[in-house]
N, C-alpha and C positions, 0 to 999 in steps of 0.2 A: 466429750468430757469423760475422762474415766473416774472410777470408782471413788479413790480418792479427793478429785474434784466435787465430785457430786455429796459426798460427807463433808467436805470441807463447808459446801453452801448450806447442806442440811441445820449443820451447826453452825452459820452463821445467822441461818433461817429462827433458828430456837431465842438464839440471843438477840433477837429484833423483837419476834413474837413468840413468849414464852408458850406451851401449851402447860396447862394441869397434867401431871402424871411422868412428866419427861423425864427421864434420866440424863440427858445434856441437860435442861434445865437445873437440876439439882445439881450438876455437876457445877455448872457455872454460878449458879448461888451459895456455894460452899466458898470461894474464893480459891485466889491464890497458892497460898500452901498445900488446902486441901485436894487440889488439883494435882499439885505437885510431885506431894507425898501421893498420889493415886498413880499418876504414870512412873515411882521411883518402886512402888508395887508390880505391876505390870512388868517394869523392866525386870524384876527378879524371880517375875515366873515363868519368865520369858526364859532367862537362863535354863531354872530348874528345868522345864521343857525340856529344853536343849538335852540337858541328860539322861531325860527317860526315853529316849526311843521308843514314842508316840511321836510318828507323824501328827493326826490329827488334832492332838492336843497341843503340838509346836505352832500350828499354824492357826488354830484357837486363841494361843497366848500372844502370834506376832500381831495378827488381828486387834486385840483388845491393845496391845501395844499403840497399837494406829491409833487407832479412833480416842484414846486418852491423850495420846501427844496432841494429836487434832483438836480435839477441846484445849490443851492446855495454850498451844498455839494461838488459838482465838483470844483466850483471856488476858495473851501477853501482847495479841492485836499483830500478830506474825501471820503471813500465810502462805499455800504454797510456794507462790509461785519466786516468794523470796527465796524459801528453802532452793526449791530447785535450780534458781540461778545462783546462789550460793556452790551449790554442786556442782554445776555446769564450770562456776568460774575456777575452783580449787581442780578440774580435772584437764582443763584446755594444757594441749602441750605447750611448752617453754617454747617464746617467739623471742 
């Protein structure tokens, strides 16, 4: 299981059994938009990143990119392995 697998069940682990304190909890109890509007953030500092030449903080930002999509993912009841076979299917060469 790699990394992202292992967040993926983290967070589906949260949305079964909340804990007090969590931030995926709070995440996922904001709702929908809230969620949204969080990974449409993410994605714009993801850019801004991009132009400061910081490494560490590009990969800080793709990071937090993840793990936002990941919760949002959950909330919309997506998960990897669709993503991934989605990607698998859009890259197969033309038979």
């Amino acid at each position: 299981m790699d990394m992202l697998d292992q967040l993926e069940a983290i967070i589906h682990d949260r949305q079964r059994n909340p804990q007090a304190g969590s931030y995926t909890n709070r995440l996922l109890e904001s709702g929908l938009p809230a969620i949204a509007q969080k990974v449409g953030e993410e994605a714009v500092e993801v850019a801004i990143a991009a132009l400061a030449q910081d490494k560490n903080a590009q990969v800080d930002e793709f990071a937090d990119l993840l793990y936002h999509s990941l919760v949002l993912m959950r909330a919309l009841d997506i998960n990897l392995h669709e993503v991934r076979a989605r990607l698998q299917q859009r890259h197969q060469p033309p038979g």
